[in-house]
N, C-alpha and C positions, 0 to 999 in steps of 0.2 A: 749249138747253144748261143752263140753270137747273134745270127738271125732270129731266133728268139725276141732276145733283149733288145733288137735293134725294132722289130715288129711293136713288141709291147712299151717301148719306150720312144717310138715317134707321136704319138698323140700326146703324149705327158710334154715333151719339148715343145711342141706345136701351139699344147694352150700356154703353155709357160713363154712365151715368143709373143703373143697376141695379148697376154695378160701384163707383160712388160709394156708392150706398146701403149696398150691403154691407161697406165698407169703414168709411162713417161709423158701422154698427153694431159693427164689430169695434173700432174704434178705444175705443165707452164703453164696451163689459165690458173692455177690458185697460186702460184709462183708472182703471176701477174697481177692478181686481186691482191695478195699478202703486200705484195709491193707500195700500191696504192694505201692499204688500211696501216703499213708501219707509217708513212709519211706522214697522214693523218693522224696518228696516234703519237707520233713524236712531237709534230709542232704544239699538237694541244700536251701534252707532255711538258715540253720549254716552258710555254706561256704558264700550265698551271706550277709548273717549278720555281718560276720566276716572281708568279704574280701571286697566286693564291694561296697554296699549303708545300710548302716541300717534301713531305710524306709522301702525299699523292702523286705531286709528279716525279718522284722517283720509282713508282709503283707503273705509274704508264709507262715512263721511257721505258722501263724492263720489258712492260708488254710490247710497246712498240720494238726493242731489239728481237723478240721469240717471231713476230707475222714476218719482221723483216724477210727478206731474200739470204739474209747468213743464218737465219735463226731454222724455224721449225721446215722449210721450202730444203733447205741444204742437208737436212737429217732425211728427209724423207726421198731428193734425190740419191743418197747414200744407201740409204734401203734397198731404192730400184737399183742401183750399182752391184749391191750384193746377191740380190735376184737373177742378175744376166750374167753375174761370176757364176753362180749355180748352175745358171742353164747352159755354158759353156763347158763347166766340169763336165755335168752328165754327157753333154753332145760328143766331147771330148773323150771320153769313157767309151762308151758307146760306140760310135761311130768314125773314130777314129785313132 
């Protein structure tokens, strides 16, 4: 029964293993873009806080803190964290 599971559960690990990777790659070029567009989004943030409406830029900053690197980048490396805890159970389970 084991070799079974161990058969029909090497493909399921396999893409789950290559589907992490690709995911941990996508997450640091947009990790890297978000980076850039909060900075941009903050300064014009400041200046329209400072200079023009304070509504508004209290409405950017917020955006600028979600691109940030703590913001929507750090929920979604927490995602892939949870996806490689899975694929560990199972391997764990399974295989050893």
């Amino acid at each position: 029964m084991k070799l079974i599971l161990k058969i029909l559960f090497a493909p399921v690990i396999a893409v789950l293993a290559i589907f992490i990777w690709l995911c941990a790659a996508m997450l640091h070029l947009s990790a890297w873009v978000f980076g850039i567009a909060g900075t941009v989004f903050g300064i014009l943030g400041l200046i329209t806080l400072l200079f023009i409406n304070t509504t508004n830029g209290i409405i950017i900053l917020v955006f600028a803190a979600l691109v940030s690197p703590l913001g929507l980048p750090m929920a979604a490396a927490w995602l892939i964290g949870q996806m490689q805890r899975f694929r560990y159970f199972v391997q764990d389970r399974i295989y050893g």
